[in-house]
N, C-alpha and C positions, 0 to 999 in steps of 0.2 A: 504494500500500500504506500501511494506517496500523496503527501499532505506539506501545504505549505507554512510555514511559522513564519512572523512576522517579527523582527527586532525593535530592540529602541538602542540605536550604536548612538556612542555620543558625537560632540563636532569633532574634539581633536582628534579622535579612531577614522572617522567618515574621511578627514582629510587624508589621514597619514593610510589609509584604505586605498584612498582614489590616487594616492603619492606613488602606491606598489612599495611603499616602508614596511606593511601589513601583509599578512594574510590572513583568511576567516574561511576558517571549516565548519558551517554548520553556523553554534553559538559561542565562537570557541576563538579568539584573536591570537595570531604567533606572528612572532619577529622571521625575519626570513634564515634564522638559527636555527625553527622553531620552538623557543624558548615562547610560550605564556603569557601573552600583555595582558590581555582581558577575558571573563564571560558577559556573551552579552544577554540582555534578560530579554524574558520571551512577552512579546506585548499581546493581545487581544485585538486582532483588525474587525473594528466595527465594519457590519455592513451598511454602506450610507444608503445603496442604491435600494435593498429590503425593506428602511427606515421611512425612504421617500415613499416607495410602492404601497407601504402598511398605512402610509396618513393619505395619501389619494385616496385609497379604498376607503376607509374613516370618512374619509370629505364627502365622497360621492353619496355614502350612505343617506347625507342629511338634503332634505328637500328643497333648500333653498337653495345650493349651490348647486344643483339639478336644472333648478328653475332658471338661477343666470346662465348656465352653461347652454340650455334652449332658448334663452333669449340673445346670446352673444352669436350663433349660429343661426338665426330669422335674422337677424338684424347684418350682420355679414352677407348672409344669401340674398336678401334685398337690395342690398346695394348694391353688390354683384349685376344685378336682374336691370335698378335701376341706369347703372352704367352700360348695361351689352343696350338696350334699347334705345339710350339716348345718341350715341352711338351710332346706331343702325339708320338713326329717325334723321334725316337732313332734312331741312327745309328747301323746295325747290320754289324759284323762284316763278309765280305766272309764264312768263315767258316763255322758261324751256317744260311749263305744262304744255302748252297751245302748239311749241312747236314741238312735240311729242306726239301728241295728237295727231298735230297735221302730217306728220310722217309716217305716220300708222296708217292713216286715211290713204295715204297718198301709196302708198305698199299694196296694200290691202287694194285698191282701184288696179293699181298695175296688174297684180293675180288675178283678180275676175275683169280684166278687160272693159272697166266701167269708168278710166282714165276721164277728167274733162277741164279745162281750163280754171272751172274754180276750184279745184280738189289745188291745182297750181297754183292760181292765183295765191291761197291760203296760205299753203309751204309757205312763198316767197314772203309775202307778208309775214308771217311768226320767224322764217329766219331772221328776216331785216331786225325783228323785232331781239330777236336774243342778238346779233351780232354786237346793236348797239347797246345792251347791255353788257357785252361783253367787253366791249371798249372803254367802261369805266375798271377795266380791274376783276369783276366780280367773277367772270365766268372763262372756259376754257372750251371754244368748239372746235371741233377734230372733224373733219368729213373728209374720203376715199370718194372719187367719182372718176370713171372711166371715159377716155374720149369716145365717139362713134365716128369712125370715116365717112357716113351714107351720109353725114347731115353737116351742110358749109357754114360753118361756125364767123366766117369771115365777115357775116352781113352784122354780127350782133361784135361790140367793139371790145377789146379785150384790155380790162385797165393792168396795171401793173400794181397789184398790192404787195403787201410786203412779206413777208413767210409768212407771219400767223394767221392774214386775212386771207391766202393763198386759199384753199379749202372750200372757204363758204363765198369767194367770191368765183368760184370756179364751178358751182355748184349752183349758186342761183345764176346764172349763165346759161346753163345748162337745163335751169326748169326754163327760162324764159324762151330758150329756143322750142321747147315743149310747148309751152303756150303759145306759140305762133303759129306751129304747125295745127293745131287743135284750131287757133282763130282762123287760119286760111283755108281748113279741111270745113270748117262749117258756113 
């Protein structure tokens, strides 16, 4: 059987220990003659971590601290709950509702072939409309639009914006050649 004993060495041994002046067999200090300096006495190691475990269990037993313990975890999970939704929740501004919208509308006409100048008209108006909020700082519009070769883009005039407005002016260009053709087809 091996069990471990805990000492109480004093300072000058501990030094003259860690020096390699000492040796310790056991409880037992020898010079390196082995001649005898000390015994050392056998202490009791409290167990702290049993100590701690024994008064939780104690704690837990009594209801009140039951009761903060389920209010410190609602109260935790709540705010948790309240920050993932606040979060989640942007405010958009009108603008990019409308032109949300109109781009659904205007999708959704493209798939059932029910395209007409004001499903256009609208687009272009709720664009205009966010670009220029977007001009004060608030907003960031990104748009991808594809050239067509069938259709001479040369008649409608092409300004020179600058990278950011590239996109959305490239794109209401684009509806308004749509809407010409729609005005000159009807």
């Amino acid at each position: 059987m091996i069990t471990e004993v805990d000492f109480d060495i004093p300072q000058e041994i501990a030094e003259r220990l860690a020096a390699g002046e000492l040796i310790r067999w056991g409880g037992v200090v020898r010079n390196p003659a082995g001649r005898l300096v000390a015994h050392l006495k056998e202490i009791s190691a409290s167990k702290p971590n049993e100590d701690v475990v024994e008064a939780a269990a104690w704690m837990l037993k009594k209801p009140v601290v039951i009761a903060g313990l389920a209010t410190l975890t609602v109260v935790g999970t709540a705010t948790a709950a309240v920050a993932i939704v606040r979060k989640r929740k942007r405010v958009q501004p009108e603008c990019v509702k409308n032109y949300n919208d109109s781009l659904r509308a205007y999708i959704e006409a493209v798939r059932n072939q029910s395209l007409d100048a004001e499903i256009i008209d609208r687009l272009i108006a709720d664009l205009g409309a966010v670009k220029a909020y977007s001009e004060n700082g608030n907003i960031t519009v990104d748009f991808s639009v594809e050239q067509s070769d069938s259709i001479d883009l040369d008649e409608f005039p092409e300004s020179t914006p600058t990278s950011t407005d590239a996109p959305v002016v490239d794109l209401r260009r684009y509806l308004e050649v749509q809407r010409k053709l729609f005005n000159d087809a009807a």
